[in-house]
C-alpha positions as CSV (number, residue, x, y, z in Angstrom):
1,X,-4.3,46.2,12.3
2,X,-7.6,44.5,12.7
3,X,-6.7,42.6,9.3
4,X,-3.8,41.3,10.5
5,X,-5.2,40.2,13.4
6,X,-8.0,38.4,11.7
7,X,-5.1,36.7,9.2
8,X,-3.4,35.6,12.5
9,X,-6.0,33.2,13.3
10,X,-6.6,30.3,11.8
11,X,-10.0,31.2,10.2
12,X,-8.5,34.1,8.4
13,X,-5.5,31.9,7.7
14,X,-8.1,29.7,5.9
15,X,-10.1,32.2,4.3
16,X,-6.9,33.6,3.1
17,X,-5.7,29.9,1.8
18,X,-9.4,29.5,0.1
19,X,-9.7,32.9,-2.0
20,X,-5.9,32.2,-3.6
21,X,-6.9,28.8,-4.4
22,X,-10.0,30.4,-5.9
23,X,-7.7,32.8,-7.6
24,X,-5.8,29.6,-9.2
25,X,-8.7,27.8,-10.4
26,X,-9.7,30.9,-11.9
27,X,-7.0,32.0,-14.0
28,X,-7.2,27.6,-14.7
29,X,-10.3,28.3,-16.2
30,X,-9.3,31.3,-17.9
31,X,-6.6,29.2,-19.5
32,X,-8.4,26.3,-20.6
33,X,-11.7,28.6,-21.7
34,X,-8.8,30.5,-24.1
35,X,-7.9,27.3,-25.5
36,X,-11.0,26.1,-26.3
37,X,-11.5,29.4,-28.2
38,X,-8.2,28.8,-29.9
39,X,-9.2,25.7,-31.1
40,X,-7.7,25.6,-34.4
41,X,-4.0,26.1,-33.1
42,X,-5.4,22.7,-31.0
43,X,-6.1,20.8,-34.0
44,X,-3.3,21.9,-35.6
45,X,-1.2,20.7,-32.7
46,X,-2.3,18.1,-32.6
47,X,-2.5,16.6,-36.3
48,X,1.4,17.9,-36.5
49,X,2.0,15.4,-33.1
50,X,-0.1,12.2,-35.0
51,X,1.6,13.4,-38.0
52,X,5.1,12.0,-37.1
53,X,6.1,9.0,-36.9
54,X,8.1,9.1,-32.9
55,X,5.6,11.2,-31.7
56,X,2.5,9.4,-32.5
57,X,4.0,6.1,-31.3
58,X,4.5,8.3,-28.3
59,X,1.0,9.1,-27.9
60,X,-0.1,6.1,-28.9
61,X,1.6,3.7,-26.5
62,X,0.8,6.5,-24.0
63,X,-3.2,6.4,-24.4
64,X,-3.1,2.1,-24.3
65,X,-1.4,2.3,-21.1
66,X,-3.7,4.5,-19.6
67,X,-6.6,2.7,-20.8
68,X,-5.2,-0.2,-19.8
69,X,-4.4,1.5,-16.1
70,X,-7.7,2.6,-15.7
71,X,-9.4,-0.5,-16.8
72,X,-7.8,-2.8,-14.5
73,X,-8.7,0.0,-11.8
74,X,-12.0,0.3,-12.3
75,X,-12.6,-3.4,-12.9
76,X,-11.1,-3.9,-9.4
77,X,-13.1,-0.8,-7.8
78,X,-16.6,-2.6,-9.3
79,X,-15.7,-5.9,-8.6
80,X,-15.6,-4.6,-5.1
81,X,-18.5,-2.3,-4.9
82,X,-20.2,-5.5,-5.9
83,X,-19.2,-7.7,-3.4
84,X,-19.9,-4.9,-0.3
85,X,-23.2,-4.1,-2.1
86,X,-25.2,-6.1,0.4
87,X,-23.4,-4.4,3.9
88,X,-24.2,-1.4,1.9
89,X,-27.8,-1.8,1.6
90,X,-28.4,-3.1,5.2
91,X,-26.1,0.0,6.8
92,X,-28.9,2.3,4.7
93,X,-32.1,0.7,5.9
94,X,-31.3,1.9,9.4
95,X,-33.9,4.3,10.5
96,X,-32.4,6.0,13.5
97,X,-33.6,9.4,15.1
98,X,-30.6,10.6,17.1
99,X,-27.8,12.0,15.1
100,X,-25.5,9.5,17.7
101,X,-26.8,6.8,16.8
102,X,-27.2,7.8,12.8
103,X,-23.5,8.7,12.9
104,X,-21.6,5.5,13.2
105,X,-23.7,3.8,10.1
106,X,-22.7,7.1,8.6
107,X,-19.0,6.2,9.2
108,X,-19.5,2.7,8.2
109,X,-21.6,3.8,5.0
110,X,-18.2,6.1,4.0
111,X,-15.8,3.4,4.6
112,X,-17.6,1.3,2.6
113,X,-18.0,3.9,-0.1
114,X,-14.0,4.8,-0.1
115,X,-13.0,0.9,-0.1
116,X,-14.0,0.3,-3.5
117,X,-12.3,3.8,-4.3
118,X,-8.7,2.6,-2.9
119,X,-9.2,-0.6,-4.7
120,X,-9.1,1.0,-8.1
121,X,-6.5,3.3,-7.3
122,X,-4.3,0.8,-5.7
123,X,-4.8,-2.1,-8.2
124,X,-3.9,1.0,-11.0
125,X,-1.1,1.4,-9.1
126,X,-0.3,-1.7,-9.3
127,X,-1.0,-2.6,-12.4
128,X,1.7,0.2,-13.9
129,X,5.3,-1.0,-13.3
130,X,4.0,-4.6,-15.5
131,X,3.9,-2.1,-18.7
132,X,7.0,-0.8,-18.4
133,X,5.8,2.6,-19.7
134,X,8.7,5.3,-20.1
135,X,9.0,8.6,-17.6
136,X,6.1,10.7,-19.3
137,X,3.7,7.8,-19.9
138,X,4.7,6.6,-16.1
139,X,4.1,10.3,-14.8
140,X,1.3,11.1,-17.0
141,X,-0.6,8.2,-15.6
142,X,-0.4,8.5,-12.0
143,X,-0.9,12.2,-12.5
144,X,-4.3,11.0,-14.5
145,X,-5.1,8.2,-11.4
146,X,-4.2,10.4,-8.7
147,X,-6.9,13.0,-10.0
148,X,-9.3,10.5,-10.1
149,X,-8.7,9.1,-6.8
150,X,-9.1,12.8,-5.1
151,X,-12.4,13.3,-7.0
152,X,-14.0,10.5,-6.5
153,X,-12.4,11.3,-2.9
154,X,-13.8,14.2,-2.4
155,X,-17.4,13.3,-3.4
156,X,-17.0,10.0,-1.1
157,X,-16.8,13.0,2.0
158,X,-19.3,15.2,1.0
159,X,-21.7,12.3,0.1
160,X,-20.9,11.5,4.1
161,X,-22.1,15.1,5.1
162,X,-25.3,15.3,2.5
163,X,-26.0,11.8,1.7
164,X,-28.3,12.2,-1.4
165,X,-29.7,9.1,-1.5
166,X,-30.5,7.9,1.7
167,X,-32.2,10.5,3.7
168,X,-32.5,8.3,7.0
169,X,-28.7,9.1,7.6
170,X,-28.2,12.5,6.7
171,X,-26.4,14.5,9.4
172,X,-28.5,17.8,8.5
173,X,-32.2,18.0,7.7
174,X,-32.2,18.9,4.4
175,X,-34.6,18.0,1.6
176,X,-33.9,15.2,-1.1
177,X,-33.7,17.9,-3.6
178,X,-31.6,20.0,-1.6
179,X,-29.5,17.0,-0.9
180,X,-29.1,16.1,-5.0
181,X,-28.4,19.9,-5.5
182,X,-25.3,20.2,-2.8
């Protein structure tokens, strides 16, 4: 009763959500770790896919598009990182004791940090329909962008809690190395 009480409440509804996606990335890992071992049915799938003609032309216009995809994004994303580089710099040389007044260049430090993000995933975005890829190359490649835009995501917050470089605005007192480590 007391476990079903616990799973009632949003904490335990959390914990609960947590451990299965655990559960998921770990039968993932158990997947990918049995591929690697099975490597030579791998290489042997793929030298039959280059080995005909349809399907390496496939492959082939597949892998230039997403280069190309990823190019444009990530020229876009530096282009950008370069140009807030300065309001960057001059939101980290703030020296502030109070964690109120260290918390809005903390905001300001993230927004700036996720700008440059958005630009490569929405200039990959946009980039896409003006190759006229087919379905699979279409869906492969915002599968591939979308992954990258929730990584790099993802580190954008948790750089906002930790901040590795720039101890001055870290929410928490941590050490440098501490802060490089989480």
């Amino acid at each position: 009763e007391s476990a079903a009480k616990f799973s009632n409440r949003a904490g335990g509804r959390l914990i609960e959500q947590i451990s299965k996606r655990i559960s998921e990335v770990s039968q993932e890992l158990g997947r990918g770790a049995a591929l690697v071992l099975d490597a030579p049915k791998l290489l042997h799938w793929i030298n039959l896919q280059f080995s005909n003609a349809t399907s390496r032309k496939a492959w082939l216009e597949l892998i230039w598009k997403v280069i190309v995809v990823f190019a444009v994004g990530l020229v876009a994303e530096k282009c950008l990182r370069q140009g807030l580089f300065r309001a960057r710099n001059a939101i980290e040389g703030q020296e502030r004791d109070s964690i109120w007044l260290r918390l809005p260049f903390l905001i300001a430090r993230t927004i700036l940090d996720i700008l440059p993000v958005l630009a490569f995933a929405g200039s990959a975005y946009l980039v896409l329909p003006f190759l006229e890829p087919d379905e699979k190359t279409r869906l492969m490649t915002i599968a591939l962008v979308n992954a990258s835009f929730i990584a790099r995501s993802v580190m954008v917050v948790t750089r906002l809690f930790f901040v590795p470089s720039v101890s001055n605005l870290r929410l928490f007192r941590i050490t440098d190395e501490t802060a490089n480590y989480l």
